[in-house]
C-alpha positions as CSV (number, residue, x, y, z in Angstrom):
1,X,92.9,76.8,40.6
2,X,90.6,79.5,39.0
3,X,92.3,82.1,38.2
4,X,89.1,84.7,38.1
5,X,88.8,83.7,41.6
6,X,88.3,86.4,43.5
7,X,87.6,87.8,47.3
8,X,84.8,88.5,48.7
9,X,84.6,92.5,49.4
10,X,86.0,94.0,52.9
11,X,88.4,91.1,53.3
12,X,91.3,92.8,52.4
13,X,91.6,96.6,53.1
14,X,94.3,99.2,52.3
15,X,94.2,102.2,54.6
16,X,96.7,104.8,53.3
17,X,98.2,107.5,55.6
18,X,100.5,108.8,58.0
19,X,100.9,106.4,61.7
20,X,99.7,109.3,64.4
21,X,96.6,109.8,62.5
22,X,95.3,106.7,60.4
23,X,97.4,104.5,62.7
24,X,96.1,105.8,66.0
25,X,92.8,105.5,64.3
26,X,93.3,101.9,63.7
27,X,94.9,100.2,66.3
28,X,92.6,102.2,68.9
29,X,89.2,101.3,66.8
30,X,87.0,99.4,69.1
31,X,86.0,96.7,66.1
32,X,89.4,96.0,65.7
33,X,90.8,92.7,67.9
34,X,94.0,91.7,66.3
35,X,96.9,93.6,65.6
36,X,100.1,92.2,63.5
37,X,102.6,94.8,63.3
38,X,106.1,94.7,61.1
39,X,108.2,97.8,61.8
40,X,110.4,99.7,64.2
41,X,110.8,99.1,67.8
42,X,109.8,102.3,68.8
43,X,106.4,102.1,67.0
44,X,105.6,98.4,68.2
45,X,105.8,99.9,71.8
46,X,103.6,102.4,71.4
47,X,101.4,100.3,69.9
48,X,101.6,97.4,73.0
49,X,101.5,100.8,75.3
50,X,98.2,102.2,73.4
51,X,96.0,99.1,73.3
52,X,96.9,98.4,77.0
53,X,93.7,99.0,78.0
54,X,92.0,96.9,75.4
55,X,90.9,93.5,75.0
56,X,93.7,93.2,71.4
57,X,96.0,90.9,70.1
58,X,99.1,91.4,69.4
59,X,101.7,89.7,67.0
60,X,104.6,92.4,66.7
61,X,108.0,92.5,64.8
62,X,110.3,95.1,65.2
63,X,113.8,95.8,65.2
64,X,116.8,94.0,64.5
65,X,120.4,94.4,65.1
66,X,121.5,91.3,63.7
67,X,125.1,89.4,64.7
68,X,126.9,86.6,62.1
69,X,129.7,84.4,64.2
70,X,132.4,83.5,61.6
71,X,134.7,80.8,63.1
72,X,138.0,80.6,61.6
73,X,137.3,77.2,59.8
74,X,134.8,78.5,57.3
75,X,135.7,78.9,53.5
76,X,135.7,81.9,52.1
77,X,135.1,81.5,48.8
78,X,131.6,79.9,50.2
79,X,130.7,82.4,52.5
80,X,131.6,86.0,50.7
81,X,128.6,85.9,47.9
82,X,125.9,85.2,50.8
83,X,127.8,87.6,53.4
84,X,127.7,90.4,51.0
85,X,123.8,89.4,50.1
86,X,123.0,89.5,54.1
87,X,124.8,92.7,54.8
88,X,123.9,95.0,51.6
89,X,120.4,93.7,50.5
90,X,117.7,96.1,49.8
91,X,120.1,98.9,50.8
92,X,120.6,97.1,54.8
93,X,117.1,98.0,54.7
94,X,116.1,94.4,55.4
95,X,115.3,93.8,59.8
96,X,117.1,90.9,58.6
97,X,120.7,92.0,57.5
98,X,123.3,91.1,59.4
99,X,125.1,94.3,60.7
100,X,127.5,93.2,63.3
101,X,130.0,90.4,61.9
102,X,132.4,88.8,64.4
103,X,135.2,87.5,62.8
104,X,137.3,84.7,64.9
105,X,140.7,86.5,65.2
106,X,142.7,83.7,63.7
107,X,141.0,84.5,60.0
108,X,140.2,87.9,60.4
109,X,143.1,89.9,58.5
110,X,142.4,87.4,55.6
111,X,138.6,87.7,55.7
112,X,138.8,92.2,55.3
113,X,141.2,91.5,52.7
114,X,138.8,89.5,51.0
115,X,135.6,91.2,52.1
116,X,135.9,94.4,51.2
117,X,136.7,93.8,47.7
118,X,133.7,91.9,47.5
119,X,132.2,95.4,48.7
120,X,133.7,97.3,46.3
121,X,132.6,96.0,43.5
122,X,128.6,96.5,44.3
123,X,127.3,98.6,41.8
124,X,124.7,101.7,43.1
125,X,122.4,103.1,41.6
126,X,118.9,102.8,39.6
127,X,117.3,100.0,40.8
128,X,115.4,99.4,37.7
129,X,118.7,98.7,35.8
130,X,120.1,95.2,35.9
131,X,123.4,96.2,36.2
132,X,122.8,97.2,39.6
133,X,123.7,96.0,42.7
134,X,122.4,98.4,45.6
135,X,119.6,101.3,44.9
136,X,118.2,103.9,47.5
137,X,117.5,104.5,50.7
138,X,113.7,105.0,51.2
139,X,114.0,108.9,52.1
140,X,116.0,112.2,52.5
141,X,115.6,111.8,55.9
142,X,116.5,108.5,56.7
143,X,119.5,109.0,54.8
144,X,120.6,111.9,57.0
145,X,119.8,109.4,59.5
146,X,122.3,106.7,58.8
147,X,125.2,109.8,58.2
148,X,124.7,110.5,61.7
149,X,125.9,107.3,62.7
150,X,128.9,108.2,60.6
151,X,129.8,111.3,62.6
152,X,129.5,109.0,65.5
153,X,132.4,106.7,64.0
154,X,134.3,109.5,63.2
155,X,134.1,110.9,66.8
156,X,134.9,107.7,68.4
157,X,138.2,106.9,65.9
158,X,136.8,104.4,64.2
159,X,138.3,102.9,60.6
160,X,135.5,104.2,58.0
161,X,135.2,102.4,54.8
162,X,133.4,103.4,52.2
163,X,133.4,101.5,48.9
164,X,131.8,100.5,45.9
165,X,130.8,102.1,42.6
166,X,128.0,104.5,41.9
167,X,125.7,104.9,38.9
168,X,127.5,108.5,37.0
169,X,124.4,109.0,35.7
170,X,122.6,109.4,39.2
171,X,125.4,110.8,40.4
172,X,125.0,113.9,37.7
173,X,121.2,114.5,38.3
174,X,121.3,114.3,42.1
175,X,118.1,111.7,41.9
176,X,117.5,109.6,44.7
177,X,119.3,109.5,48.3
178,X,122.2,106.9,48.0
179,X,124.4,105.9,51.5
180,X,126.8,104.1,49.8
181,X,128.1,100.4,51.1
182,X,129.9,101.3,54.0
183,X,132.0,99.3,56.3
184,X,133.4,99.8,60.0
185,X,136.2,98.8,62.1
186,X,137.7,98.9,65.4
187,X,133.7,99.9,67.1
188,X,133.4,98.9,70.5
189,X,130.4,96.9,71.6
190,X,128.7,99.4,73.9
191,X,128.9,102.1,70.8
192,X,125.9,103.5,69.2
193,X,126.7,101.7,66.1
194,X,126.8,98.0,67.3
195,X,123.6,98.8,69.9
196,X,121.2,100.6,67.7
197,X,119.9,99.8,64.8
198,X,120.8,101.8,61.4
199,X,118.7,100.2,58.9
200,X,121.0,101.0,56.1
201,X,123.9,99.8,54.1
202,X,126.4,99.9,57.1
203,X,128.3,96.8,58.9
204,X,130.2,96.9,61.7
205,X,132.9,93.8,61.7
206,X,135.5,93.2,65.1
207,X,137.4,90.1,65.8
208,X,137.0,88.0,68.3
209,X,138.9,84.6,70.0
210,X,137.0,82.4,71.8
211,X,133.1,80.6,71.2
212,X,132.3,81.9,74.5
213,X,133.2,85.4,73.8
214,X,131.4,85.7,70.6
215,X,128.0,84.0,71.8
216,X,128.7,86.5,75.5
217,X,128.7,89.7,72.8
218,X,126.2,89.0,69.9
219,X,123.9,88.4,72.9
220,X,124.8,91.8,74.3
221,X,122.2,93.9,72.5
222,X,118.7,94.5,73.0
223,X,117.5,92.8,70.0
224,X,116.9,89.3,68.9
225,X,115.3,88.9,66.0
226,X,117.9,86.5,64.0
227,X,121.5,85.3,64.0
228,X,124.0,83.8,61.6
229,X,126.7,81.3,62.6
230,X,129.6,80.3,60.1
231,X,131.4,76.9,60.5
232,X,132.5,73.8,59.5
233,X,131.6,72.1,62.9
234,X,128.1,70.6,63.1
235,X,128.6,70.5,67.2
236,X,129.9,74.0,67.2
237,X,127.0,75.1,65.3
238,X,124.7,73.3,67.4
239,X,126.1,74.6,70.9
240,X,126.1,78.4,69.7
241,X,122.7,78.6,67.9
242,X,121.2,77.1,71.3
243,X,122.6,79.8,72.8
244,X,122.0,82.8,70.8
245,X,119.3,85.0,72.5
246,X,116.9,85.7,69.0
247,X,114.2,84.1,67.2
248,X,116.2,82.3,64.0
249,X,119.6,81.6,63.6
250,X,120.9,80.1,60.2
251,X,123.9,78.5,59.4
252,X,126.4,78.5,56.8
253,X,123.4,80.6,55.3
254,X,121.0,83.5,55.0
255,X,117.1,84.4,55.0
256,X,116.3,80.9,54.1
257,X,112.9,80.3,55.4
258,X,110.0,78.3,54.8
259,X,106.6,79.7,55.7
260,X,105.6,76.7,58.1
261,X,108.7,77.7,60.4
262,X,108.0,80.5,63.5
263,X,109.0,83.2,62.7
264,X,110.1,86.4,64.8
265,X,111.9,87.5,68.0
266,X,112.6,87.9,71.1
267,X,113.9,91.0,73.8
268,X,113.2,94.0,71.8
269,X,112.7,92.3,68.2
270,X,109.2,91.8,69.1
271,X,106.5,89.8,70.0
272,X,104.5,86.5,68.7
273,X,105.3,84.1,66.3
274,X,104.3,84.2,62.2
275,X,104.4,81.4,60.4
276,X,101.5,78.5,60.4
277,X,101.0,76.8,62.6
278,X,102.7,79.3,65.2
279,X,100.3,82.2,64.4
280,X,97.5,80.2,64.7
281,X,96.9,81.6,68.7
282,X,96.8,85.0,67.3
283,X,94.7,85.0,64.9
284,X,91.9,82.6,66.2
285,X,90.5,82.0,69.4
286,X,89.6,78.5,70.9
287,X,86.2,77.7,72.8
288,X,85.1,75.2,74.9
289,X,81.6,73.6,74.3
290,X,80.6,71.5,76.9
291,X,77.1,69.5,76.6
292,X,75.5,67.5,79.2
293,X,73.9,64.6,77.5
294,X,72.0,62.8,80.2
C-alpha cells in the first residue's frame, strides 16, 4: 500500500459545531441523501422526525441500556476481568456497557462478594497516566447528570456503592469531573435507573431465579442495542440469545466484533444495520436497466 496515498478533496469533511445549528443545517440540506447517526435516542428521533418530509436515508444508532444474564454455573474467576471491562469502560460512557447485571439467585451473594472488590480496586483519575483505570466524564454537566440518578436511588432506598480509588493529585486540583465506579442494589425494574439510560460509570445488579424470568426482564426496556449472556451451557446460551430483543448478544464475552458482522439495534437503539455487507442498502442504491435487444 502507498503510504502518501491520499484522498481526493471533499470526500471527507469535518463540520464543527453545536447540533441545533450546524446539525439542523445538515441533516435538512437538500444535497444531502444519507444520514448515519451514532448518538442519543432523543437526537436520532429528531433527526427521523425532521427529514420526514424528505427523500433521506437513514442508518441510526442510539441508546442503550444494556442487560448481562449470569447463570449460576459460570466461573468467576473467568468472568470478573471482562465484567468489570463491560461495566466501567470509557467511564460507562460506551452505548455498549452493560448496566443492568442479573445475577441467577443461587450465585449471587458470592458473585457481590467477589464483584465489588474487583470495583474497588479501579484506579481514577488522569487518563494519560498508565496507572489508571477510569478517567472522566466528558462534562460538568453530564456529571450532574448521572448524580441525579443518585438522588433517585437514594429516594427509592436503594443500597449505594461507591468504590474504587481516586488519583490525590486530581483530587487536590479539582481538574476534571470524575463520577466514581458506582454500584446499585435492590433497584426495581420499572425504576428510572434500570429504564433510562445513564451513560456513566453506574451498574445496577438484582438477582434473579429462573431463565424465563431473566430473558421476560432484560427484554423489559425500551432499548435493544446489545446483550450479554454468562454460562456454561451451549443450549442455554442458544435458547436465551434467540430470545433477547436487541441487535448483538455475546457470550461468555464482551464487544467482540468483527466489522463484517451487522451491527446495531432494535426498539429504541436505533435503526439500520453497520457493518458490510449489511450497510450496503444504505449507502447505495440499486437500478434496474432493462434493454430490449430485438
Amino acid at each position: 500500500m502507498n503510504k502518501n496515498r491520499k484522498l481526493p478533496p471533499g470526500v471527507v469533511n469535518f463540520v464543527f459545531g453545536l447540533g441545533p445549528r450546524v446539525g439542523q443545517t445538515l441533516i435538512t440540506h437538500p444535497n444531502v441523501n444519507v444520514i448515519s447517526f451514532t448518538g442519543s435516542t432523543m437526537t436520532g428521533y429528531h433527526i427521523k422526525k425532521a427529514t420526514a418530509g424528505l427523500s433521506v436515508k437513514l442508518s441510526l444508532e442510539m441508546g442503550g441500556k444494556n442487560a448481562a444474564i449470569i447463570f449460576d454455573d459460570v466461573v468467576l474467576s473467568k468472568l470478573l476481568p471482562v465484567l468489570i471491562r463491560s461495566c466501567f469502560s470509557n467511564s460507562g460512557q460506551i452505548c455498549l456497557c452493560t448496566s443492568r447485571l442479573y445475577v441467577q439467585r443461587g450465585i449471587y451473594d458470592e458473585f457481590l462478594a467477589k464483584f465489588i472488590p474487583e470495583v474497588k480496586k479501579l484506579k481514577v483519575g488522569d487518563p494519560f497516566n498508565d496507572t489508571t483505570n477510569m478517567g472522566p466524564v466528558v462534562s460538568k454537566e453530564h456529571k450532574n447528570k448521572i448524580e441525579k440518578y443518585f438522588e433517585i436511588a437514594k429516594q427509592d432506598g436503594n443500597e449505594i456503592i461507591t468504590a474504587g480509588e481516586m488519583d490525590t493529585n486530581i483530587k487536590a486540583t479539582n481538574k476534571g469531573y470524575y463520577v466514581m465506579p458506582t454500584v446499585i442494589l435492590n433497584v426495581d425494574d420499572k425504576s428510572k435507573l434500570m429504564t433510562e439510560e445513564i451513560f456513566g460509570p453506574v451498574v445496577c445488579i438484582v438477582p434473579f431465579d429462573t431463565e424465563d424470568e431473566a430473558i421476560e426482564r432484560a427484554n423489559s426496556t425500551q432499548y435493544g442495542l446489545c446483550g450479554c449472556i454468562w454460562t456454561e451451557n451451549l443450549g442455554r446460551a442458544h435458547r436465551v440469545a434467540a430470545q433477547m430483543e436487541c441487535g448483538t448478544v455475546w457470550t461468555n464475552c464482551w464487544a467482540l466484533r468483527d466489522l463484517r458482522m451487522p451491527f446495531g439495534g432494535v426498539k429504541d437503539s436505533g435503526i439500520g444495520r453497520e457493518g458490510y455487507p449489511y450497510s450496503e442498502e444504505v449507502f447505495t442504491e440499486y437500478k434496474a436497466v432493462c434493454m430490449n435487444l430485438a
